[in-house]
MOPAC internal coordinates of N, CA, C and O (Angstrom, degrees):
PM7 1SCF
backbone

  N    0.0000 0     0.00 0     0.00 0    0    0    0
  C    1.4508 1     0.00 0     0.00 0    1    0    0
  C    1.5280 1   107.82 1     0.00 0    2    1    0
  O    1.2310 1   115.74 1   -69.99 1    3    2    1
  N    1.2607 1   125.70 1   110.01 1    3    2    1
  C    1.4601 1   126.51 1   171.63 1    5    3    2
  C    1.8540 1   108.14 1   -82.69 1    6    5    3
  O    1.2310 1   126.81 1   -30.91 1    7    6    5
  N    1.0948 1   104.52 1   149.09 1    7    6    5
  C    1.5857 1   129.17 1  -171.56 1    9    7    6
  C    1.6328 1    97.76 1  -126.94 1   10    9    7
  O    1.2310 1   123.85 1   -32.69 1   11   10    9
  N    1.9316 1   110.21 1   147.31 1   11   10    9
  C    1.3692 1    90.09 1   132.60 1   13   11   10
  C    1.5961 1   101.42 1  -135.24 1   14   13   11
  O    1.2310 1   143.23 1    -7.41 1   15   14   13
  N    1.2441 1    72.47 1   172.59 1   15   14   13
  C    2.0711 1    87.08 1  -168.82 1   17   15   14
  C    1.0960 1   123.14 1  -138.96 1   18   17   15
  O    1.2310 1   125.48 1   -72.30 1   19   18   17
  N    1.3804 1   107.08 1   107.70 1   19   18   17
  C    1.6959 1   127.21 1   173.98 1   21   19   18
  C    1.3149 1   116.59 1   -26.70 1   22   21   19
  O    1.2310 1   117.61 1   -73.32 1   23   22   21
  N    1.5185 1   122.15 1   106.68 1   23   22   21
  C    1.1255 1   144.11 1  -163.62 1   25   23   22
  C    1.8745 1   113.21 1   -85.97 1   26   25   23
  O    1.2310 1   128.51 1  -174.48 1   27   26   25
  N    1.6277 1   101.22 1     5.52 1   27   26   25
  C    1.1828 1   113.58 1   178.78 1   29   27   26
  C    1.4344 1    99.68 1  -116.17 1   30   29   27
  O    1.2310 1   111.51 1  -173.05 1   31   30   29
  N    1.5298 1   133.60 1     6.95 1   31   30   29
  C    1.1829 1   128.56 1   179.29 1   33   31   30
  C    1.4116 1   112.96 1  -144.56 1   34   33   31
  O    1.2310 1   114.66 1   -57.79 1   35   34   33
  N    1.4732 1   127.73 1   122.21 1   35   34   33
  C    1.3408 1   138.00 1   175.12 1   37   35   34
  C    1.7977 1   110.91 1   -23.40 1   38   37   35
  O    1.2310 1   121.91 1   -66.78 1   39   38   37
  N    1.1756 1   113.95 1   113.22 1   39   38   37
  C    1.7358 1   111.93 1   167.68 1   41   39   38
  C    1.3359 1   105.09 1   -45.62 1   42   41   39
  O    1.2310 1   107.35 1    97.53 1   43   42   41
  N    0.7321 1   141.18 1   -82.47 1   43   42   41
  C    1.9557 1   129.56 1   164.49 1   45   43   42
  C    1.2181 1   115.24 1    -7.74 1   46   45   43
  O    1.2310 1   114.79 1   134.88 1   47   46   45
  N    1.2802 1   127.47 1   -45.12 1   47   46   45
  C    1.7380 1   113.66 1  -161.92 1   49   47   46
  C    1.7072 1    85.41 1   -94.29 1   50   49   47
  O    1.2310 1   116.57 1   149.39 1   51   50   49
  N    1.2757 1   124.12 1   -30.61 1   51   50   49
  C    1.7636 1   112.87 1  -178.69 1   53   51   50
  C    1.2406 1    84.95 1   -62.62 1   54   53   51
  O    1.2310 1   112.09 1    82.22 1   55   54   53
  N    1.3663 1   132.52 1   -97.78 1   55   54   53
  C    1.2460 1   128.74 1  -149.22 1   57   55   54
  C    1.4048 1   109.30 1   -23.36 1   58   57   55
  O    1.2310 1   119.40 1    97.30 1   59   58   57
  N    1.3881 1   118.75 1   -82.70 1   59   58   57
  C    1.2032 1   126.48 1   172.64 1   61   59   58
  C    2.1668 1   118.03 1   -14.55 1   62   61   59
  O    1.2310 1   131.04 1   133.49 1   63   62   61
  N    1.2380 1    96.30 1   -46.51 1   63   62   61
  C    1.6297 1   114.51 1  -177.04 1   65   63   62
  C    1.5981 1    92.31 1   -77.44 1   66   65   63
  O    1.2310 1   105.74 1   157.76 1   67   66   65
  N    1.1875 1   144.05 1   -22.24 1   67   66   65
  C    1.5052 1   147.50 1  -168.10 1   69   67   66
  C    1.6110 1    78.69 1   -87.48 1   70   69   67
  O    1.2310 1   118.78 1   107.19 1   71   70   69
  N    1.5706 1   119.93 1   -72.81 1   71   70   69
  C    1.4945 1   100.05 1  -147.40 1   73   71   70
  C    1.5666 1   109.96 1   -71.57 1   74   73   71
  O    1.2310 1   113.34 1   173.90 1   75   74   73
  N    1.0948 1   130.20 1    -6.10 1   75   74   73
  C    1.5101 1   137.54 1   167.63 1   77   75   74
  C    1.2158 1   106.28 1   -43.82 1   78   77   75
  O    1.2310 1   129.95 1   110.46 1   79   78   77
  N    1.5094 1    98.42 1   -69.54 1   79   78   77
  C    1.7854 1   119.32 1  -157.34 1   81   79   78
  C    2.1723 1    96.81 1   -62.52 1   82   81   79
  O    1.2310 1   130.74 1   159.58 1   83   82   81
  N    1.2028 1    96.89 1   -20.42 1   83   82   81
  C    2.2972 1   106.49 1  -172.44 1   85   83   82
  C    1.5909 1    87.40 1   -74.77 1   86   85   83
  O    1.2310 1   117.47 1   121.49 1   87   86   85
  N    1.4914 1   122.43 1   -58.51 1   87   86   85
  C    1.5965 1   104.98 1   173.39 1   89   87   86
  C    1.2058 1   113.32 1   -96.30 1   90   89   87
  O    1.2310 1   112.12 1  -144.38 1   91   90   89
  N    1.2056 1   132.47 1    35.62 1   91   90   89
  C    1.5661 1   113.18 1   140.52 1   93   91   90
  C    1.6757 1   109.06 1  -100.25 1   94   93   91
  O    1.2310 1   124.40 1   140.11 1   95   94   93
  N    0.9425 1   109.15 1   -39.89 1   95   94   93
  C    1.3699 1   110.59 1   176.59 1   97   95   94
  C    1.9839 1   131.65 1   -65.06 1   98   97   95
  O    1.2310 1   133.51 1   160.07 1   99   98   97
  N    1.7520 1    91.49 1   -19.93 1   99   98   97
  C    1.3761 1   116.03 1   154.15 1  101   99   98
  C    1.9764 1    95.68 1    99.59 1  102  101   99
  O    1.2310 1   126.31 1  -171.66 1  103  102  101
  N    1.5827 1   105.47 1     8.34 1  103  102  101
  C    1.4258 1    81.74 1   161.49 1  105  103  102
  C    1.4889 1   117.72 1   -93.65 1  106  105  103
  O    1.2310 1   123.77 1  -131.89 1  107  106  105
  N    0.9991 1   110.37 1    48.11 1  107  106  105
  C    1.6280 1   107.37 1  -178.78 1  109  107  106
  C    1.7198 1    88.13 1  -157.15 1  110  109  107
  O    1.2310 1   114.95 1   -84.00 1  111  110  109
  N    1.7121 1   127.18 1    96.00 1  111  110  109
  C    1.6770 1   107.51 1   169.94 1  113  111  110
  C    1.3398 1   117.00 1   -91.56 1  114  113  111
  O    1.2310 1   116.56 1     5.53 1  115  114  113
  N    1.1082 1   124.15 1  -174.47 1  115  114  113
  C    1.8636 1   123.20 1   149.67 1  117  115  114
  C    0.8714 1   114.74 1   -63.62 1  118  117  115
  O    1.2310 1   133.84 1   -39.80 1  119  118  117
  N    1.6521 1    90.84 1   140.20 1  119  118  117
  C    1.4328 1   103.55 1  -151.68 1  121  119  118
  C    1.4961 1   138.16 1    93.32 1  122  121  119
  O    1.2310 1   125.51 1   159.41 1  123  122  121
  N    0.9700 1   107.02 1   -20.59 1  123  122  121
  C    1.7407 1   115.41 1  -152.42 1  125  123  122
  C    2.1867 1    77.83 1   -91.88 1  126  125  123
  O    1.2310 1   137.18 1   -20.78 1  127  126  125
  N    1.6510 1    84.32 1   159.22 1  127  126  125
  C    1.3561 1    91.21 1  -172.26 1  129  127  126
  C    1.7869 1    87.62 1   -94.02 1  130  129  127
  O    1.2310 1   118.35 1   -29.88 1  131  130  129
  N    1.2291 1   120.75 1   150.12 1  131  130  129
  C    1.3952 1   139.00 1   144.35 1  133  131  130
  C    1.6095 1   113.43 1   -63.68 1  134  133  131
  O    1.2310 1   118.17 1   -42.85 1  135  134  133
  N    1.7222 1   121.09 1   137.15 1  135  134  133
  C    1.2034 1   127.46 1  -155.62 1  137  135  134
  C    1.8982 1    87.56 1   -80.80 1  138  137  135
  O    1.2310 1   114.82 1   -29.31 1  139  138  137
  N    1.4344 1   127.43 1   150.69 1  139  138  137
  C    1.4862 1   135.75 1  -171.12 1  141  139  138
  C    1.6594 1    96.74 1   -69.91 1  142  141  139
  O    1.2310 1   119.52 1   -23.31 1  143  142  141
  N    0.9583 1   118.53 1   156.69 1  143  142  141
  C    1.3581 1   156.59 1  -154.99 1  145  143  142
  C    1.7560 1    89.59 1   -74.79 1  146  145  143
  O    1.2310 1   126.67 1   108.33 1  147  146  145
  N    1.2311 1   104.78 1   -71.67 1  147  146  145
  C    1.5608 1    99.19 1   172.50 1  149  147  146
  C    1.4597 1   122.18 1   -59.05 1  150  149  147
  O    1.2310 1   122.07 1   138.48 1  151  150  149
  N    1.0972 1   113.65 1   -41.52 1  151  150  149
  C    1.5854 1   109.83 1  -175.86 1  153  151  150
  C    1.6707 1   117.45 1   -66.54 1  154  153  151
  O    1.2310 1   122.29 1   159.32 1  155  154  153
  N    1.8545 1   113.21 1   -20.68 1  155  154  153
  C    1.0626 1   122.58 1   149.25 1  157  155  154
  C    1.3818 1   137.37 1   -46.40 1  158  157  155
  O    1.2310 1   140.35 1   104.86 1  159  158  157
  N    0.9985 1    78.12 1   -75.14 1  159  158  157
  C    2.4360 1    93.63 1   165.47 1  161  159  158
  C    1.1329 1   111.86 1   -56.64 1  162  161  159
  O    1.2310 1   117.05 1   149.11 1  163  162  161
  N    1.1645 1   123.22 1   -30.89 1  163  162  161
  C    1.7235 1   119.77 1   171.10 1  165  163  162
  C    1.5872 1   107.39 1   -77.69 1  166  165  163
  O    1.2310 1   116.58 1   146.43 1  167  166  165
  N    1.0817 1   124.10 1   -33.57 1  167  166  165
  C    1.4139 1   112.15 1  -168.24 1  169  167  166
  C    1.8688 1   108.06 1   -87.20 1  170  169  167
  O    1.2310 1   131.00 1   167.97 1  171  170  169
  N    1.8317 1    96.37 1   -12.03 1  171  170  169
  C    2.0540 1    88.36 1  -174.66 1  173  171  170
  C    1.1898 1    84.87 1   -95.76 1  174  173  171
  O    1.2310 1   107.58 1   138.42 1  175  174  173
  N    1.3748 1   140.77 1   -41.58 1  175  174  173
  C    1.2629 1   148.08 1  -134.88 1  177  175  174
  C    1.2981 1   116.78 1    94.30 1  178  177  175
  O    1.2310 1   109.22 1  -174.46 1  179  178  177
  N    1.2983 1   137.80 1     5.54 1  179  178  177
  C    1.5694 1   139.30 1  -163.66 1  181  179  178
  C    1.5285 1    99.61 1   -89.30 1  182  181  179
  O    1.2310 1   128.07 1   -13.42 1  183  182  181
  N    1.5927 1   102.06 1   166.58 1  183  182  181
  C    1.4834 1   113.83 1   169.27 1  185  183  182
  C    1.2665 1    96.07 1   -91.13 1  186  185  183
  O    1.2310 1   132.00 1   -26.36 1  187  186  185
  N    1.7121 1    94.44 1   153.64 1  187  186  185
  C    1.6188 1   127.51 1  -173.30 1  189  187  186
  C    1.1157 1   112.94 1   -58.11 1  190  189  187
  O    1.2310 1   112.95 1   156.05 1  191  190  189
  N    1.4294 1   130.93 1   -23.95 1  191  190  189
  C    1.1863 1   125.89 1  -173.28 1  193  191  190
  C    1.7263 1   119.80 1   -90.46 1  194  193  191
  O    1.2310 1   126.88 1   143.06 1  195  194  193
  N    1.4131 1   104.37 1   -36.94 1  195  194  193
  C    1.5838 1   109.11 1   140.40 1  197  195  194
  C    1.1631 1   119.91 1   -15.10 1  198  197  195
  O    1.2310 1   122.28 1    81.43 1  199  198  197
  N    1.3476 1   113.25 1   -98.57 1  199  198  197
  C    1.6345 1   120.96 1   161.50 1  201  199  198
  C    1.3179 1   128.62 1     6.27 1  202  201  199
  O    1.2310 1   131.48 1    92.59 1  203  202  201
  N    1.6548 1    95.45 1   -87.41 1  203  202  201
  C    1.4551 1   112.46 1   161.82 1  205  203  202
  C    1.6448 1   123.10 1   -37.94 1  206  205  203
  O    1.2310 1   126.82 1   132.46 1  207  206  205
  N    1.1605 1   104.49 1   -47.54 1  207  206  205
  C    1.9846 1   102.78 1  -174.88 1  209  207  206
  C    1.8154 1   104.82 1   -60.18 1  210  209  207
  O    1.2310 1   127.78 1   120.00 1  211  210  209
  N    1.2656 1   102.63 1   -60.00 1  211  210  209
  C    1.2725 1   108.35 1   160.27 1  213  211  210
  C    1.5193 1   129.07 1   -19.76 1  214  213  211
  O    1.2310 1   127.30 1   113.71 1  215  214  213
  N    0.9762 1   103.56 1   -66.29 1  215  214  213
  C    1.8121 1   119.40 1   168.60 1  217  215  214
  C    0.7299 1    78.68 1   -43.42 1  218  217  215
  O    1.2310 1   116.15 1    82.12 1  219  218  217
  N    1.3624 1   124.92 1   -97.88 1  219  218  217
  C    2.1799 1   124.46 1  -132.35 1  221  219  218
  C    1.0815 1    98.93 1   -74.75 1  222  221  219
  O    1.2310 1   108.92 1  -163.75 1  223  222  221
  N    1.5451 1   138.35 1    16.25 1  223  222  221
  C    1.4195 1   115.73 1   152.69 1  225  223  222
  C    1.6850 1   108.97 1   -80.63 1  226  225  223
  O    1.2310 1   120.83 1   151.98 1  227  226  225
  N    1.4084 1   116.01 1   -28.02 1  227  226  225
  C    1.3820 1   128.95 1   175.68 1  229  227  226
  C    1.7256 1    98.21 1   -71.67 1  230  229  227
  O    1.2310 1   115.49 1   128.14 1  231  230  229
  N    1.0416 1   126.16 1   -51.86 1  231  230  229
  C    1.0357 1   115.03 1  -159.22 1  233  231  230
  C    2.1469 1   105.73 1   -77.52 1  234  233  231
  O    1.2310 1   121.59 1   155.67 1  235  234  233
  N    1.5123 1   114.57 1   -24.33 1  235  234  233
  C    0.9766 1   133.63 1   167.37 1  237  235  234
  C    1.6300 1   117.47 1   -47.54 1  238  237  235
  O    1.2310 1   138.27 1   128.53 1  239  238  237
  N    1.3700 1    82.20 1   -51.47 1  239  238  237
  C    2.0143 1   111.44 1   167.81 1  241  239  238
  C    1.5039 1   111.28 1   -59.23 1  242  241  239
  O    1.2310 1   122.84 1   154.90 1  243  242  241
  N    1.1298 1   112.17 1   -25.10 1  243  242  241
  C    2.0328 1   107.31 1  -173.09 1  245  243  242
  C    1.7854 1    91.23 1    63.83 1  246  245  243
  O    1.2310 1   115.99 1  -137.61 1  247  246  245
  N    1.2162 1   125.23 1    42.39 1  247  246  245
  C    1.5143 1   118.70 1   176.23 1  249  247  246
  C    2.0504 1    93.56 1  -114.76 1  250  249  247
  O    1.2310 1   123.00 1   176.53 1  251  250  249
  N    1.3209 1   111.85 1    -3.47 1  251  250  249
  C    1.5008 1   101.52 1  -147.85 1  253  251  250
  C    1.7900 1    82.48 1  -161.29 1  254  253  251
  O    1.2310 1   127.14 1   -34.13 1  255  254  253
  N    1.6948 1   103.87 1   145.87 1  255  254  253
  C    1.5936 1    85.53 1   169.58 1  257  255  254
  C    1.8483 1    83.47 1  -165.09 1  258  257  255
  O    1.2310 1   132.26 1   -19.28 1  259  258  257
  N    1.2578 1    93.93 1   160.72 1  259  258  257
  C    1.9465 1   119.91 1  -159.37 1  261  259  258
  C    1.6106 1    99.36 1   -86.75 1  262  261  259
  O    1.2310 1   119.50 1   -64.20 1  263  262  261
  N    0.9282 1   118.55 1   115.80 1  263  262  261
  C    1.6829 1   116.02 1   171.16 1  265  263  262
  C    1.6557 1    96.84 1  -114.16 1  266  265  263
  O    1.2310 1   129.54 1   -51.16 1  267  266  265
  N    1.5072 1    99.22 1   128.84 1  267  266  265
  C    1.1925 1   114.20 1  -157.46 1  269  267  266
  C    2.1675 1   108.79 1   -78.66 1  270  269  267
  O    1.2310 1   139.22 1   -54.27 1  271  270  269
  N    1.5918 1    80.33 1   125.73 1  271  270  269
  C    2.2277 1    67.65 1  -158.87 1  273  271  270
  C    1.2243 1   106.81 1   109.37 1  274  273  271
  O    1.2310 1   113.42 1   135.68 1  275  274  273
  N    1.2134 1   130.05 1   -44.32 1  275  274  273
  C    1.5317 1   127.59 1  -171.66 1  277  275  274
  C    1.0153 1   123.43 1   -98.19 1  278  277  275
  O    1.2310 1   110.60 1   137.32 1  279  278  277
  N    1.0904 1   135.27 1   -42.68 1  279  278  277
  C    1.6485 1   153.45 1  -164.40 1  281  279  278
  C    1.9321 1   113.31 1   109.17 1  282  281  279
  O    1.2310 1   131.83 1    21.51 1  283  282  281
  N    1.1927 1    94.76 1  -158.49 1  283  282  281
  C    1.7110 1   121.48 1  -178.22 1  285  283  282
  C    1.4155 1   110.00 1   -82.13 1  286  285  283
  O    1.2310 1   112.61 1   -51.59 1  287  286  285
  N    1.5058 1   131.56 1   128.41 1  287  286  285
  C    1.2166 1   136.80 1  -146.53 1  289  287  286
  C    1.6304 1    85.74 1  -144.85 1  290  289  287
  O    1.2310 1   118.08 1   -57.41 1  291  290  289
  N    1.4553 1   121.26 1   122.59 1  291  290  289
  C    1.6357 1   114.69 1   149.83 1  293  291  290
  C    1.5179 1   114.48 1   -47.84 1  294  293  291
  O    1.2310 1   120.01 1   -43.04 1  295  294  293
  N    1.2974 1   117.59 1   136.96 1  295  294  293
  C    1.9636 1    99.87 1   173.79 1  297  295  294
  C    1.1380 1    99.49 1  -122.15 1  298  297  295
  O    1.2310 1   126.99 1   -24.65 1  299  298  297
  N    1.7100 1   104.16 1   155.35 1  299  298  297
  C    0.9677 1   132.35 1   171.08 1  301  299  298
  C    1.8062 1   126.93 1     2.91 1  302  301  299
  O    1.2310 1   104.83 1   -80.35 1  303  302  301
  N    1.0731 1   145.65 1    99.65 1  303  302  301
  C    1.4704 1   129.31 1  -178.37 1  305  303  302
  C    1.7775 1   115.99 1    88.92 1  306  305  303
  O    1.2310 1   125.86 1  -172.74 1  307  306  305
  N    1.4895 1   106.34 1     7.26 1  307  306  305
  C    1.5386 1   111.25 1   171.94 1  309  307  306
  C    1.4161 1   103.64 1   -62.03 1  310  309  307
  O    1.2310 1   118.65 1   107.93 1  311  310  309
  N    1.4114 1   120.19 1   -72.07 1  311  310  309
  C    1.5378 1   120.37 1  -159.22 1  313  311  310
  C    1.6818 1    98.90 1   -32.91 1  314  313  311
  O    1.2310 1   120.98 1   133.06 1  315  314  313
  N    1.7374 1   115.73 1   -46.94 1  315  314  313
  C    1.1397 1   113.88 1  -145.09 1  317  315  314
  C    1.3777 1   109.74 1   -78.59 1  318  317  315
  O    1.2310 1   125.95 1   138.95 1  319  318  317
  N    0.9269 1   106.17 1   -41.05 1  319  318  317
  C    2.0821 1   121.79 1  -178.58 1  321  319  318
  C    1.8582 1    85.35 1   -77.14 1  322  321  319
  O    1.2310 1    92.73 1  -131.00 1  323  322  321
  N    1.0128 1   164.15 1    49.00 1  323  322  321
  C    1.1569 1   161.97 1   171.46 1  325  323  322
  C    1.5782 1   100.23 1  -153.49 1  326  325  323
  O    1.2310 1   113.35 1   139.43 1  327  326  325
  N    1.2485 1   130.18 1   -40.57 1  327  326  325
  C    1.6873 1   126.99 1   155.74 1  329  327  326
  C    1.4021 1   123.04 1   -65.15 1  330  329  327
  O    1.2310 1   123.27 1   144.86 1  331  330  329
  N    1.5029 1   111.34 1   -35.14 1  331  330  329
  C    1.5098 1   123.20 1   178.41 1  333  331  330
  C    1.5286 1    88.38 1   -62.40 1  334  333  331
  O    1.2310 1   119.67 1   120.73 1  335  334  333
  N    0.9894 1   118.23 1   -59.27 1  335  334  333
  C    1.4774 1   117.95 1   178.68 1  337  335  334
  C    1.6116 1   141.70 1   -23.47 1  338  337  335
  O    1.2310 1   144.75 1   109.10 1  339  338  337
  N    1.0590 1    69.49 1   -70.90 1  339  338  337
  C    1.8625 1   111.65 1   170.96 1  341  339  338
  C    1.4342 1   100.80 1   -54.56 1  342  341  339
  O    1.2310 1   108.52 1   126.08 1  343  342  341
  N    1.2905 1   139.08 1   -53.92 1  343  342  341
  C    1.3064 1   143.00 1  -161.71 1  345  343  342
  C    1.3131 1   109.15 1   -90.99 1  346  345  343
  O    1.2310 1   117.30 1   163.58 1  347  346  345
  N    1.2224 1   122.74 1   -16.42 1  347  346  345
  C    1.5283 1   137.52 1  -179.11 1  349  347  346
  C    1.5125 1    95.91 1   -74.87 1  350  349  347
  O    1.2310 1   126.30 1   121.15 1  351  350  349
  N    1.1590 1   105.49 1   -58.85 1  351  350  349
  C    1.7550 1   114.42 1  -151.26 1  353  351  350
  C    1.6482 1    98.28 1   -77.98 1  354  353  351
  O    1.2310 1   117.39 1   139.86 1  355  354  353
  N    1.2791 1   122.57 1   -40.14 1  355  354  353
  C    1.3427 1   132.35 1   147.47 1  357  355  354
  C    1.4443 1   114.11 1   -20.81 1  358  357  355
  O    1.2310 1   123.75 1   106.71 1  359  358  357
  N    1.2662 1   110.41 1   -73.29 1  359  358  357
  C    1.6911 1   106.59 1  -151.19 1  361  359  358
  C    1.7701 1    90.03 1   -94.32 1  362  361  359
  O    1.2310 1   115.60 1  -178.21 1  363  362  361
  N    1.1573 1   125.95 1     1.79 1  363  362  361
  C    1.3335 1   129.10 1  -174.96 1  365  363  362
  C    1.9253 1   109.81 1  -103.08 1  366  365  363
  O    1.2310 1   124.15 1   145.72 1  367  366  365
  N    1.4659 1   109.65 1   -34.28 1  367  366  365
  C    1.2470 1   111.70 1   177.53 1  369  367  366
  C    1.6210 1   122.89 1  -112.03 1  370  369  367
  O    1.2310 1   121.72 1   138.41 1  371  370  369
  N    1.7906 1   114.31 1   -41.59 1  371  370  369
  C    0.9986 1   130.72 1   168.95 1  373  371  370
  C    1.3273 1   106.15 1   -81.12 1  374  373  371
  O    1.2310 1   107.60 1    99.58 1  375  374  373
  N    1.0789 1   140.74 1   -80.42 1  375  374  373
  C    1.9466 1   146.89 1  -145.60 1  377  375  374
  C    1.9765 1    91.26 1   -35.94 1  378  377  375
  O    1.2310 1   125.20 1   111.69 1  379  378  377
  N    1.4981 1   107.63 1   -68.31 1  379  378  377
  C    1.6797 1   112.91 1  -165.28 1  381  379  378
  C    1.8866 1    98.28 1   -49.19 1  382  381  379
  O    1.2310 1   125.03 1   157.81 1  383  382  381
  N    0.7303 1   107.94 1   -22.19 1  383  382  381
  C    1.6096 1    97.82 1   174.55 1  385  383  382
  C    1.5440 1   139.74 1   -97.66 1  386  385  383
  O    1.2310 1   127.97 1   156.02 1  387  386  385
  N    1.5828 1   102.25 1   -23.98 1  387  386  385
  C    1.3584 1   137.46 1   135.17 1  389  387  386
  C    1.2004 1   123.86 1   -26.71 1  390  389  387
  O    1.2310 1   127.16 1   101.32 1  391  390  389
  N    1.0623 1   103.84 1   -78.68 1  391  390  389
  C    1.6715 1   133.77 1   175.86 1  393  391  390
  C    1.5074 1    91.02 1   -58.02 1  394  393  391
  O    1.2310 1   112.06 1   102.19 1  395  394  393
  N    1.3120 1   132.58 1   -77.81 1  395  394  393
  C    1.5317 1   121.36 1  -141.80 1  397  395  394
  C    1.8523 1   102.14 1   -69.92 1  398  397  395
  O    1.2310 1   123.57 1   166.12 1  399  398  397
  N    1.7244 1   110.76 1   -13.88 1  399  398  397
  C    1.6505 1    95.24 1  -173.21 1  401  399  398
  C    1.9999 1    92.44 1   -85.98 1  402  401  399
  O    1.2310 1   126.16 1   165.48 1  403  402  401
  N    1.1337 1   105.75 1   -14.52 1  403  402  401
  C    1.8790 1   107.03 1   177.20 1  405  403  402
  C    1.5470 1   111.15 1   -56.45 1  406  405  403
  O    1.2310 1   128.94 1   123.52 1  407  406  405
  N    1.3938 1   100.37 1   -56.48 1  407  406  405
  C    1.6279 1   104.38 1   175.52 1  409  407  406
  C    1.4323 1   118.57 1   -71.30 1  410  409  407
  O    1.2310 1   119.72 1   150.15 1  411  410  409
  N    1.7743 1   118.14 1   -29.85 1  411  410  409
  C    1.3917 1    87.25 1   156.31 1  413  411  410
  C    1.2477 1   129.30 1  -109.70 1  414  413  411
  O    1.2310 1   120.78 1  -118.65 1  415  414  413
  N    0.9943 1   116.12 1    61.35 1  415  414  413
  C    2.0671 1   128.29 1  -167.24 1  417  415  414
  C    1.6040 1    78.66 1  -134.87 1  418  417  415
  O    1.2310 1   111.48 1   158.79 1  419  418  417
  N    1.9299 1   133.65 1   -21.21 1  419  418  417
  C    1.2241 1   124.28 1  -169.93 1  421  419  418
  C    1.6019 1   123.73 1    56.07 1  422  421  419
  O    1.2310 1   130.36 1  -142.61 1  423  422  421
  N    1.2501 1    97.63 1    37.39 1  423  422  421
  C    1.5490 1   109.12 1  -179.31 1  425  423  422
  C    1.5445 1   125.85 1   -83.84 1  426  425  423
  O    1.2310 1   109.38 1   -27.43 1  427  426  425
  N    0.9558 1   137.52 1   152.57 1  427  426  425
  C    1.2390 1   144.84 1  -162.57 1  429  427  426
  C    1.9787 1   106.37 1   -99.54 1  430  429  427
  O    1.2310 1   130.13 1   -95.17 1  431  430  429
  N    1.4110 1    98.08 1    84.83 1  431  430  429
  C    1.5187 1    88.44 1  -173.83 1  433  431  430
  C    1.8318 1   131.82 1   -53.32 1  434  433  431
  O    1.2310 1   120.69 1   145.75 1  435  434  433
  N    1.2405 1   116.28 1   -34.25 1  435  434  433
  C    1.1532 1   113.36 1   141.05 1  437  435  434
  C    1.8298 1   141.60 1   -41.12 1  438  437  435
  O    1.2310 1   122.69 1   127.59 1  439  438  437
  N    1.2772 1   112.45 1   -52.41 1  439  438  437
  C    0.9927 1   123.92 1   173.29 1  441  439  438
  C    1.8853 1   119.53 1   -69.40 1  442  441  439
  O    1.2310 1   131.47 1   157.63 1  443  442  441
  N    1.3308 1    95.46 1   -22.37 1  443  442  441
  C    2.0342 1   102.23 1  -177.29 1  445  443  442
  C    1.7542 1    68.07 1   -98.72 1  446  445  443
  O    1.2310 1    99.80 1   165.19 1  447  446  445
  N    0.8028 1   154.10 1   -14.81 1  447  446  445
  C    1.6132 1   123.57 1  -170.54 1  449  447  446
  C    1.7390 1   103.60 1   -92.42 1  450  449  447
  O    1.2310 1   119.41 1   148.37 1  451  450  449
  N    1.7315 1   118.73 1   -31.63 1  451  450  449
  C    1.0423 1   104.64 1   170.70 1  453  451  450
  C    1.6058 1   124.65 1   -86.88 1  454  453  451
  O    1.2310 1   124.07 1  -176.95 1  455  454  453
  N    1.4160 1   109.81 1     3.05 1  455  454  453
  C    1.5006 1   121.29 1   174.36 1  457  455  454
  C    1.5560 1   112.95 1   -62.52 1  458  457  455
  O    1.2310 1   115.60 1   -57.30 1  459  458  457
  N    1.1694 1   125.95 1   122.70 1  459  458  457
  C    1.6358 1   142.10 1   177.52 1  461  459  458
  C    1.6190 1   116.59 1   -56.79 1  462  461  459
  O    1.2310 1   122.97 1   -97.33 1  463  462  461
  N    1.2890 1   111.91 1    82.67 1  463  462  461
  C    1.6496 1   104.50 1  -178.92 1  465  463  462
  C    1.7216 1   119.90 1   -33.45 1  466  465  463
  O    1.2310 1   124.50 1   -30.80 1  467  466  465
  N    1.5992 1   108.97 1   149.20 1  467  466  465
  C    1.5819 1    95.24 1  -170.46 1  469  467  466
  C    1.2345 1   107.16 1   -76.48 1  470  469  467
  O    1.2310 1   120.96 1   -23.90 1  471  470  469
  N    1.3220 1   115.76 1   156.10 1  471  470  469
  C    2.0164 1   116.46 1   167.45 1  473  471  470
  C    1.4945 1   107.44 1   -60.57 1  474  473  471
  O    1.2310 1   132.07 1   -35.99 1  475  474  473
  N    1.1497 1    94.31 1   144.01 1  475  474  473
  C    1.4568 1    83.92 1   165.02 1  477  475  474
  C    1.6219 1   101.31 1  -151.71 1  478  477  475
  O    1.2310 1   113.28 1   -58.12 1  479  478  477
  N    1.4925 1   130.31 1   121.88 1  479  478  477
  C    1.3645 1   141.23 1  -151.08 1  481  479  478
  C    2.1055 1    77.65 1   -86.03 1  482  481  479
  O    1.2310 1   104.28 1   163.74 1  483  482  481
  N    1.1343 1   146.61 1   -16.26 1  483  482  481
  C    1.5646 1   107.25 1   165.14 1  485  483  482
  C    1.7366 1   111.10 1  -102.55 1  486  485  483
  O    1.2310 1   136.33 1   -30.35 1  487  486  485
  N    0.9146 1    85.98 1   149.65 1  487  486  485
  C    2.1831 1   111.47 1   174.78 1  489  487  486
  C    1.8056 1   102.95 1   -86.94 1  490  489  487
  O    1.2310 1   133.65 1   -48.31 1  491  490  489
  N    1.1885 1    91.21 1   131.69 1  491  490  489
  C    1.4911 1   126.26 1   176.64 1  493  491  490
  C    1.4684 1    79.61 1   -37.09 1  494  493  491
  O    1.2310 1   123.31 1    -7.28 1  495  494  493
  N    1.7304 1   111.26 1   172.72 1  495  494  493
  C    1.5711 1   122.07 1   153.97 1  497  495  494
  C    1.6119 1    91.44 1  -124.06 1  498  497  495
  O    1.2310 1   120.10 1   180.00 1  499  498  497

């Protein structure tokens, strides 16, 4: 499996930012087991310990937790405290800037809200 990886950001915090985006996006639910530590590093090419830091930032998070024998488990209420999240940091970092190019672009917030986003045949990464 080839990766590439932002050379301005710790392989740990991507990874880590990968398994976020698996339960927000819902390929990762509660419950669902997280793929083993080795089978990870083998599939980016990274060392194991990478991996591992990663985890216990999830698991640090209460988003992810270690069942002993089993591996790494999403728990219970991740997606949700990870949207609470998301919407916080949103209307706390993005919205005020959002908002201030709306008022001066003089836009009609109703009217850009019923406007049809364009298609666009590529997906975000």
């Amino acid at each position: 499996m080839s990766v590439t990886w932002n050379d301005n950001v710790p392989i740990y915090r991507q990874l880590r930012e990968r398994v976020v985006a698996m339960i927000l996006d819902g390929a990762l639910n509660e419950g669902d087991a997280l793929p083993s530590v080795r089978q990870v590093a083998a599939d980016y090419q990274i060392n194991p310990l990478t991996v591992s830091k990663a985890y216990q930032e999830l698991v640090d998070e209460q988003l992810v937790e270690k069942r002993r024998g089993l591996g790494m488990f999403v728990t219970d209420g991740a997606r949700e405290a990870l949207l609470k999240s998301e919407r916080e940091h949103f209307l706390r970092e993005e919205w005020p800037r959002i908002r201030a190019r709306i008022e001066r672009m003089n836009l009609d917030l109703q009217k850009l809200l019923a406007t049809p986003a364009p298609s666009s045949d590529k997906r975000e990464s």
